[in-house]
ROMAR-641212 format. One record per residue (C-alpha): x, y, z; residue number from 1. Coordinates in nm, 4 decimals, m for minus. Layout:
residues N
SITE x y z seq
SITE X Y Z NUM
...
//
This chain:
residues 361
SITE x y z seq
SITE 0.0000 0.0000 0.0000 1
SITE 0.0935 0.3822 m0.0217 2
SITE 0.1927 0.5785 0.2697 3
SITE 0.2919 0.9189 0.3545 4
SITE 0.6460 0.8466 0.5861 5
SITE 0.8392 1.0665 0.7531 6
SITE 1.1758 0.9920 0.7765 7
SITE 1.3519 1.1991 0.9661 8
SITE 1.2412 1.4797 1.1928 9
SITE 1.1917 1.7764 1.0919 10
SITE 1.1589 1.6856 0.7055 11
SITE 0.8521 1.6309 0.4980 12
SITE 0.6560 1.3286 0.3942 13
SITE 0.8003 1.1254 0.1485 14
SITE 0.5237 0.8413 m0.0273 15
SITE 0.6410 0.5154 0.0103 16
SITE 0.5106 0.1467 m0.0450 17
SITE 0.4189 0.0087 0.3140 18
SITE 0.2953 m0.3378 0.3994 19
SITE 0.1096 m0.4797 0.7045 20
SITE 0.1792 m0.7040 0.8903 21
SITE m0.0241 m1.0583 1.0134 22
SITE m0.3377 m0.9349 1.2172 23
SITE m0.3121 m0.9965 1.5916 24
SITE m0.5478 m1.1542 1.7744 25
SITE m0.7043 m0.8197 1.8810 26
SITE m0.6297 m0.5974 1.5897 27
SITE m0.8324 m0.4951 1.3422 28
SITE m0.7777 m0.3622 0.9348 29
SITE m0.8695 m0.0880 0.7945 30
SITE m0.9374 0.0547 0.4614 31
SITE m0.8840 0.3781 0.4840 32
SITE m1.1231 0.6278 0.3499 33
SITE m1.0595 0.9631 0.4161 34
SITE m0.8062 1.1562 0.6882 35
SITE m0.7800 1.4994 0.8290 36
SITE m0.5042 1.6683 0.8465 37
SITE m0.4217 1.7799 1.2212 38
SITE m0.1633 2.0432 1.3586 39
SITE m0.0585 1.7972 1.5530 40
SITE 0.0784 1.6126 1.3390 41
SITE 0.2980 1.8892 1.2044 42
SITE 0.4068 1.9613 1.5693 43
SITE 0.6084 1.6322 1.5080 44
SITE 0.7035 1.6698 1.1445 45
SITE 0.8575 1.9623 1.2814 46
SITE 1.0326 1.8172 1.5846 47
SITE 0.8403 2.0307 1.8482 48
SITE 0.7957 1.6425 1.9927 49
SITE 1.0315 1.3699 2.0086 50
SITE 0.9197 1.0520 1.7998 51
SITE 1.0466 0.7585 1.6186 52
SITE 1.1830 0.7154 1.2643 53
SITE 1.0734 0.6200 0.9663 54
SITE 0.6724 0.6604 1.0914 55
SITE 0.3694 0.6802 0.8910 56
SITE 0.2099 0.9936 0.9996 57
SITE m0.1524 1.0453 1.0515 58
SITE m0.3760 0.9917 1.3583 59
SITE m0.7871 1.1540 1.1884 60
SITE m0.8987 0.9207 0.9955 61
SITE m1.2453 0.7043 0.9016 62
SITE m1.2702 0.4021 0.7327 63
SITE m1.3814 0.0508 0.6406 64
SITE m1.3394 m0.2831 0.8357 65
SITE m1.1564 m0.5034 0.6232 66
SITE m1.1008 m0.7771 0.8686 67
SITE m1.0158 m0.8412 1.2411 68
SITE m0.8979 m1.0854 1.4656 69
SITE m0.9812 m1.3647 1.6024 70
SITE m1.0564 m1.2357 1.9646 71
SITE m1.2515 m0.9368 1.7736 72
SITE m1.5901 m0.9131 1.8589 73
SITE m1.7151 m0.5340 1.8186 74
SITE m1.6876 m0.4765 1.4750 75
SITE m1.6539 m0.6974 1.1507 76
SITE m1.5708 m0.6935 0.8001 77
SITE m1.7774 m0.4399 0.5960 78
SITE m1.8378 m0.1469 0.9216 79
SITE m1.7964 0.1921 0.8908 80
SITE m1.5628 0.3384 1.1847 81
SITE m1.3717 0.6628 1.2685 82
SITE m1.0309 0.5905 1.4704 83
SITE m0.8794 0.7417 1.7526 84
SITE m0.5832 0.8130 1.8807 85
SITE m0.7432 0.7474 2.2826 86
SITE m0.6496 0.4244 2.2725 87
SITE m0.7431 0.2199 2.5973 88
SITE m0.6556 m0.0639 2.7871 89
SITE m0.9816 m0.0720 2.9949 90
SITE m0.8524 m0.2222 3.3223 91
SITE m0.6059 0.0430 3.4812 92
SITE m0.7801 0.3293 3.7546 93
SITE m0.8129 0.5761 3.5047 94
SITE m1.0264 0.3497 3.2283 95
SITE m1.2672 0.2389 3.4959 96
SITE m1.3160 0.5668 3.6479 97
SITE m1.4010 0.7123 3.2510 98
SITE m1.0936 0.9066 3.2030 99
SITE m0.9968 0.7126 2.8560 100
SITE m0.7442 0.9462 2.7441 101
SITE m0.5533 0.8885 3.0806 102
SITE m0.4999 0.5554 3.0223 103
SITE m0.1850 0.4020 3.2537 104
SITE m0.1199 0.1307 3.0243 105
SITE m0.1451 0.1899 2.6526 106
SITE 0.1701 m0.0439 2.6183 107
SITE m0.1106 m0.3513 2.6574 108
SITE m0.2539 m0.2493 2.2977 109
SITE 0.0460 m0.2110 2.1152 110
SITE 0.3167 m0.4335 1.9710 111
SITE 0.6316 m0.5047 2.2015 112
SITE 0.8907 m0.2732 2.0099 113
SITE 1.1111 m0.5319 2.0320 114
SITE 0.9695 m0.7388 1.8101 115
SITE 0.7012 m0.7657 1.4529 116
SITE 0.5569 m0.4187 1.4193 117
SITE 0.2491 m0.3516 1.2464 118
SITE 0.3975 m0.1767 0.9567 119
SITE 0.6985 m0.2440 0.7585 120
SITE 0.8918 m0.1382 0.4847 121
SITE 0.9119 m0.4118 0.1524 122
SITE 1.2615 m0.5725 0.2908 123
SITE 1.0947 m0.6430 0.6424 124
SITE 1.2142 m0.3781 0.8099 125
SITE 0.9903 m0.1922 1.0746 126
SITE 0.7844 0.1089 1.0236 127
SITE 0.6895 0.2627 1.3773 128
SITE 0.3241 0.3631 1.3357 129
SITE 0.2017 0.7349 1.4642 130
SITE 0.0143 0.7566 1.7998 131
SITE m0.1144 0.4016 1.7213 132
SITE m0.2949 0.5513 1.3946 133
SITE m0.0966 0.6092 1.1136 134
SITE m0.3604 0.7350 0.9016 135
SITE m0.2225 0.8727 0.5949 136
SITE m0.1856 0.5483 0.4579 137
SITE m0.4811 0.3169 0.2480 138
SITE m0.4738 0.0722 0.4846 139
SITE m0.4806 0.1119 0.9142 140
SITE m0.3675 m0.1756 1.1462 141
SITE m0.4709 m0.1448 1.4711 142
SITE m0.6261 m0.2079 1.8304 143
SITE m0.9988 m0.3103 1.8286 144
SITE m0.9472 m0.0308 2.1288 145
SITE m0.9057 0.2508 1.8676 146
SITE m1.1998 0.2643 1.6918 147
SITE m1.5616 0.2993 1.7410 148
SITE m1.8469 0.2111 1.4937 149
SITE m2.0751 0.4583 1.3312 150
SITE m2.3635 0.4688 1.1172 151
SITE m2.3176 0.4313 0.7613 152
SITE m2.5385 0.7205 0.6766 153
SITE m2.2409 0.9460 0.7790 154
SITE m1.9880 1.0126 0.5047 155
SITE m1.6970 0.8955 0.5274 156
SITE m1.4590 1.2220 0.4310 157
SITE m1.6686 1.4286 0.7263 158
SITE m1.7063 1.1133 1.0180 159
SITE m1.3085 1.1745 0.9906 160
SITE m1.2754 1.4782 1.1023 161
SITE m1.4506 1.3790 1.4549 162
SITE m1.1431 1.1189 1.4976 163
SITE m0.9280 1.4053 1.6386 164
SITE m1.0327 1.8021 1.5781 165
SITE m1.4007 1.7686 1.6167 166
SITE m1.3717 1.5809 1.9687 167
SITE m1.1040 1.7722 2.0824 168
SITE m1.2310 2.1094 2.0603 169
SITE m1.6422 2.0190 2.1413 170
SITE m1.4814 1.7686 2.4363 171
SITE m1.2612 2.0694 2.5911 172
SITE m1.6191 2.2519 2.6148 173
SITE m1.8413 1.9800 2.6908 174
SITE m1.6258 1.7241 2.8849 175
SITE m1.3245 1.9478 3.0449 176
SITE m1.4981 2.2678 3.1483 177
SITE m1.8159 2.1888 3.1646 178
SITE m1.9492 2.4968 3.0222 179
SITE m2.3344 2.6022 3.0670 180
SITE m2.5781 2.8065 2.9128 181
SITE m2.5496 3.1805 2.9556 182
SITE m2.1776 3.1649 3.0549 183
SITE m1.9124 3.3591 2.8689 184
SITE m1.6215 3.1934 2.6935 185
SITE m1.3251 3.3475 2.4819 186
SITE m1.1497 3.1331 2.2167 187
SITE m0.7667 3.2117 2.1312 188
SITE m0.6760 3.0491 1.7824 189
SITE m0.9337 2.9945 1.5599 190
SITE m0.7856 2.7146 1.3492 191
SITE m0.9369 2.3159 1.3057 192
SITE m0.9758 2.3105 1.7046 193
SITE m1.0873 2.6820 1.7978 194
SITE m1.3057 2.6672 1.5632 195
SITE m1.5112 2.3585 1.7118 196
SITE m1.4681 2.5079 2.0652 197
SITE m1.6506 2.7884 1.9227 198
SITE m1.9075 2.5773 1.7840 199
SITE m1.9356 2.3726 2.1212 200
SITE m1.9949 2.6761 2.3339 201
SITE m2.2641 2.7801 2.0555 202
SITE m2.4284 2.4132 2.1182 203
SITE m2.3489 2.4481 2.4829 204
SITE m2.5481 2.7608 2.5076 205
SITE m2.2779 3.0096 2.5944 206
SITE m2.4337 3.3237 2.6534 207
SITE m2.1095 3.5087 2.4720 208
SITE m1.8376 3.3193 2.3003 209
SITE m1.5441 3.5725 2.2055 210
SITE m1.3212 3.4344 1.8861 211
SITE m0.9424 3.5939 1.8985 212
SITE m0.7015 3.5369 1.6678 213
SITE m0.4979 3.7095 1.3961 214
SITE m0.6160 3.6502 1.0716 215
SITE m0.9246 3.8509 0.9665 216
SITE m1.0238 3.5043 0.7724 217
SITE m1.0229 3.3099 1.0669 218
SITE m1.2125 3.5434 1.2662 219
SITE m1.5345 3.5633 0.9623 220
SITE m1.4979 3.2048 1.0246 221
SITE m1.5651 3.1724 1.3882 222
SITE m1.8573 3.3893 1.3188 223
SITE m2.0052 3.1294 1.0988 224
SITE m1.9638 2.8771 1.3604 225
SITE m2.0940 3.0841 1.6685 226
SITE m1.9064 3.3335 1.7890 227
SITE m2.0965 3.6633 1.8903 228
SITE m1.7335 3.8631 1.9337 229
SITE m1.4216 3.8868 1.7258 230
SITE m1.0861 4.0231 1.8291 231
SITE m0.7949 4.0446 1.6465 232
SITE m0.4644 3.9897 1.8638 233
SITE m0.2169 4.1085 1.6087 234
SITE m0.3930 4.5074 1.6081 235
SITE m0.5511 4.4649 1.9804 236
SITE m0.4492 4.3821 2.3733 237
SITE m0.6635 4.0800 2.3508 238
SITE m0.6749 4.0551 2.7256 239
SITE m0.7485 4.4223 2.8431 240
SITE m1.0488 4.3781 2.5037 241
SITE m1.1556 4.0781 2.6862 242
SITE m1.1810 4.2325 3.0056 243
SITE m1.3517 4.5830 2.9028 244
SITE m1.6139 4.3598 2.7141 245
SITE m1.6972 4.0912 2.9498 246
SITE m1.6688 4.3999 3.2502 247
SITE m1.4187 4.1895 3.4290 248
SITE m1.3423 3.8507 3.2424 249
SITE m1.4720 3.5502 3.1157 250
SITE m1.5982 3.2283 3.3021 251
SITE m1.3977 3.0130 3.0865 252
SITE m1.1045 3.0997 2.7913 253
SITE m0.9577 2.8141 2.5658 254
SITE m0.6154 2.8409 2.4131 255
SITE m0.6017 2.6316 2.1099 256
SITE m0.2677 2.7560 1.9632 257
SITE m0.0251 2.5644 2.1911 258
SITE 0.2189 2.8508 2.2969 259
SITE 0.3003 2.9735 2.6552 260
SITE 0.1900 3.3498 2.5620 261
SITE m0.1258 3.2581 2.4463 262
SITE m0.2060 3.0273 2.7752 263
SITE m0.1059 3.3013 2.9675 264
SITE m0.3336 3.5375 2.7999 265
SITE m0.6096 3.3133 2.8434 266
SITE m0.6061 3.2890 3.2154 267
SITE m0.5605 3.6512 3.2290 268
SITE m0.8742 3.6851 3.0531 269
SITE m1.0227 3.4925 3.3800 270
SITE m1.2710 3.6707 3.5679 271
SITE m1.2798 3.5557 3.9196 272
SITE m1.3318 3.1718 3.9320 273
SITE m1.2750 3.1235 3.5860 274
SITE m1.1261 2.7722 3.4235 275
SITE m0.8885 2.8606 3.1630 276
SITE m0.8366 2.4990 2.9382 277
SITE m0.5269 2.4929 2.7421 278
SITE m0.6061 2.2859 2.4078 279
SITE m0.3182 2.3462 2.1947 280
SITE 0.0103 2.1351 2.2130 281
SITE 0.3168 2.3374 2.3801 282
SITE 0.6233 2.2404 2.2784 283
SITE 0.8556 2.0269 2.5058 284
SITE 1.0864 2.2060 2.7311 285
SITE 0.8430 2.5417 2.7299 286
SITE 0.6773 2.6637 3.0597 287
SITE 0.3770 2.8747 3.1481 288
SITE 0.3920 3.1140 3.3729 289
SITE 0.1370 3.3203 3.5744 290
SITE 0.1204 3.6067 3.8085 291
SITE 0.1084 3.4129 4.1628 292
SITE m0.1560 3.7048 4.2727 293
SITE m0.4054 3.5652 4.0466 294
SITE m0.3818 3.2963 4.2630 295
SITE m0.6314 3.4199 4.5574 296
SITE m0.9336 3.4997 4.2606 297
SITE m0.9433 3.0473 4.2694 298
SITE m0.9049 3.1027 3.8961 299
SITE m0.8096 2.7342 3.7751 300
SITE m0.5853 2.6471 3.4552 301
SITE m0.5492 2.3267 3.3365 302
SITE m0.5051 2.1263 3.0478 303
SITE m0.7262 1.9386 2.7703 304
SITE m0.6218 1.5723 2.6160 305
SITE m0.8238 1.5119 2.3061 306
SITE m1.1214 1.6652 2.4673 307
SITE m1.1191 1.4439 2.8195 308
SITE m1.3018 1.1923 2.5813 309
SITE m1.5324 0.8591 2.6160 310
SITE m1.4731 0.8288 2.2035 311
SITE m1.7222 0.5148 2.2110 312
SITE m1.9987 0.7368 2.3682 313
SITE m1.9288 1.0752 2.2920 314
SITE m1.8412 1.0254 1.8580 315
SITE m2.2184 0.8434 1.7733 316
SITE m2.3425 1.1706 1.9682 317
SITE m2.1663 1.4356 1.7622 318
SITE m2.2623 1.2178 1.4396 319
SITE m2.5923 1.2361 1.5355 320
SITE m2.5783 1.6477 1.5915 321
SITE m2.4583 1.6420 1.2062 322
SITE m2.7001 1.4242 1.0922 323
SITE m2.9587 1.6792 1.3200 324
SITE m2.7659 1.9881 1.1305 325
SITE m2.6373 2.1269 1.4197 326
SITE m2.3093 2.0189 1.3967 327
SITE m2.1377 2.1762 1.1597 328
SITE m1.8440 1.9608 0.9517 329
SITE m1.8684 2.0339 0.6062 330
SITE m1.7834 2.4228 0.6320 331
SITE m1.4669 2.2568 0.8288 332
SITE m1.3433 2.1457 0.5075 333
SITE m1.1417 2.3834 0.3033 334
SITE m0.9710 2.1628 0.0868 335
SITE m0.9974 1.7826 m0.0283 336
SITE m0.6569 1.6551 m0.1434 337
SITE m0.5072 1.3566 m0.2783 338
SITE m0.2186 1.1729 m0.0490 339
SITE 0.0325 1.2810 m0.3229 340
SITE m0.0457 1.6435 m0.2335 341
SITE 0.0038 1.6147 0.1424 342
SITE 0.3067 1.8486 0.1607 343
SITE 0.1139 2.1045 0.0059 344
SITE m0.1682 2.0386 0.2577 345
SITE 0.0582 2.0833 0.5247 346
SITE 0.2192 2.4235 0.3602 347
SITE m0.1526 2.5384 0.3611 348
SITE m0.1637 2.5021 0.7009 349
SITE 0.1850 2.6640 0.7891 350
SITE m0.0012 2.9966 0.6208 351
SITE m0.3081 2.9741 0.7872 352
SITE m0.5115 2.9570 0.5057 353
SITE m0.7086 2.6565 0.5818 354
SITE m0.9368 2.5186 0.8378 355
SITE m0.8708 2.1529 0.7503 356
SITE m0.7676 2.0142 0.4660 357
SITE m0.9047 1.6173 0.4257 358
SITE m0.7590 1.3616 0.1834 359
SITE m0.9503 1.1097 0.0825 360
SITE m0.8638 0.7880 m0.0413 361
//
């Protein structure tokens, strides 16, 4: 099969013939059908985050079951399913108390590195698959504990886009603050994830939901999906704006960039006993620092892993809000590309002038 690899970090994606490997026992295979293409990913291509080498890249992707294992029992040949990078064991304290993505022992669903991966070049040689994904590839070998399955009404090119960007921005709202109607929320970085934070405090019932950012493109955007407010950081203080508009702060801000300055902006945005949630990926070695003062207001900052989701119960739910039309996926889609133009995808990205681009296989 064809795969987009990267082979050494930073450095683009090079498409290579892949194979897989024999199905284990509680794997499953995938045909891949369409896959999103995340900023996360990109944090890695360009070494932000440590990983290994040569990797198929790729973690937002939908697909087909071509076959599974013999201890397989939720899905079979011929269902429609979204994958996600949550991948569970199900036994450990934080599985049974329903914090999936906190998982103590993802090691149990993944192939001793010592020995037959699940990818591998033509002369045998291992290919370390991405976040136990690898989704920009036409085929997808993995745990029966990384997928869930969906209805086939859903297309295929938009059920993808809930595998990582739609989850992680409506499950920061929904499942790690906890916002409720009538509450105010501001939204730095209004990319793939701010953009469905925005949209999940407009389903939530925020009573104002403030979009910041720095492209005038991005911010006509968030109004589409919900936001009542725009601000744009590069020509204003977004924090004193924040503050003057809101007459003291907001009960909740979410940073979906992944830098210290914007973290720090969105807890000073905090009124008094506000939550900010920090979405975005900072890099390795960076810290976040704020005034110890702020300290005695009990504002609370904390952090958001792929939307603190239950992927089994929460992804049929947001299917069924686009199937309702109030979920809003296909104006998420700026582009639909072919895997041999998945460097350009990314470059699209780098400028900021897409929301998501989706290939589709």
């Amino acid at each position: 099969m064809r795969a987009a690899v990267l082979n050494e970090i930073p450095g683009n994606l090079e498409i290579t013939d892949v194979e897989t490997t024999a199905i284990g026992p509680n794997e499953v295979l995938i045909q891949t059908k369409a896959a999103g293409l995340c900023h996360s990913d990109l944090h890695f291509m360009e070494g932000k985050y440590p990983y290994f080498t040569p990797t198929v890249m790729g973690h937002e992707s939908a697909g087909i079951v071509e076959a599974v294992g013999e201890q397989v029992s939720y899905v079979q040949p011929g269902d429609h399913v979204i994958t996600c990078l949550s991948v569970y064991c199900g036994a450990c304290e934080p599985c049974l108390t329903g914090h999936l993505t906190l998982c103590d022992d993802k090691e149990s669903t993944q192939r001793d590195m010592a020995g037959e991966q699940r990818l591998a070049l033509p002369d045998g040689s291992p290919v370390w698959q991405f976040q136990d994904m690898s989704s920009f590839a036409e085929q997808m070998l993995i745990h029966e504990h990384g997928l869930v399955k969906i209805d086939k009404d859903m297309p295929l090119d938009r059920a993808a886009l809930i595998g990582c960007g739609v989850t992680t921005g409506l499950g920061a709202v929904f499942n790690t603050a906890g916002v409720r109607p009538g509450e105010t929320v501001a939204v730095i970085g209004c990319g793939g994830i701010g953009l469905n934070a925005i949209q999940g405090a407009r389903i939530a019932g925020a009573g104002r939901i403030i979009a910041i950012d720095m492209l005038d493109n991005k911010l006509e955007l968030a109004k589409d999906f919900g936001a009542t407010d725009t601000i744009n950081g590069g020509a204003t203080d977004a924090v004193m704006a924040v503050q003057e508009m809101t007459k003291g702060g907001v009960h909740y801000a979410f940073e979906a960039i992944g830098l210290a300055a914007t973290a720090q902006q969105a807890y000073s945005m905090l009124r008094k006993g506000g939550t900010a949630v920090v979405i975005g990926m900072i890099p390795v070695g960076e810290s976040v620092s704020i005034h110890g003062a702020e300290l005695l207001y009990e504002k609370t900052l904390t952090g958001s892993n792929m939307g603190s989701n239950r992927f089994r119960v929460d992804m049929p739910r947001y299917i069924d809000l686009y199937l309702q039309g109030r979920l809003m996926l296909d104006e998420l889609v700026s582009q639909t590309i072919t895997l041999d133009e998945i460097n350009e995808g990314f470059d699209a990205m780098k400028q900021g002038s897409v929301a998501r681009s989706v290939i589709t296989f």
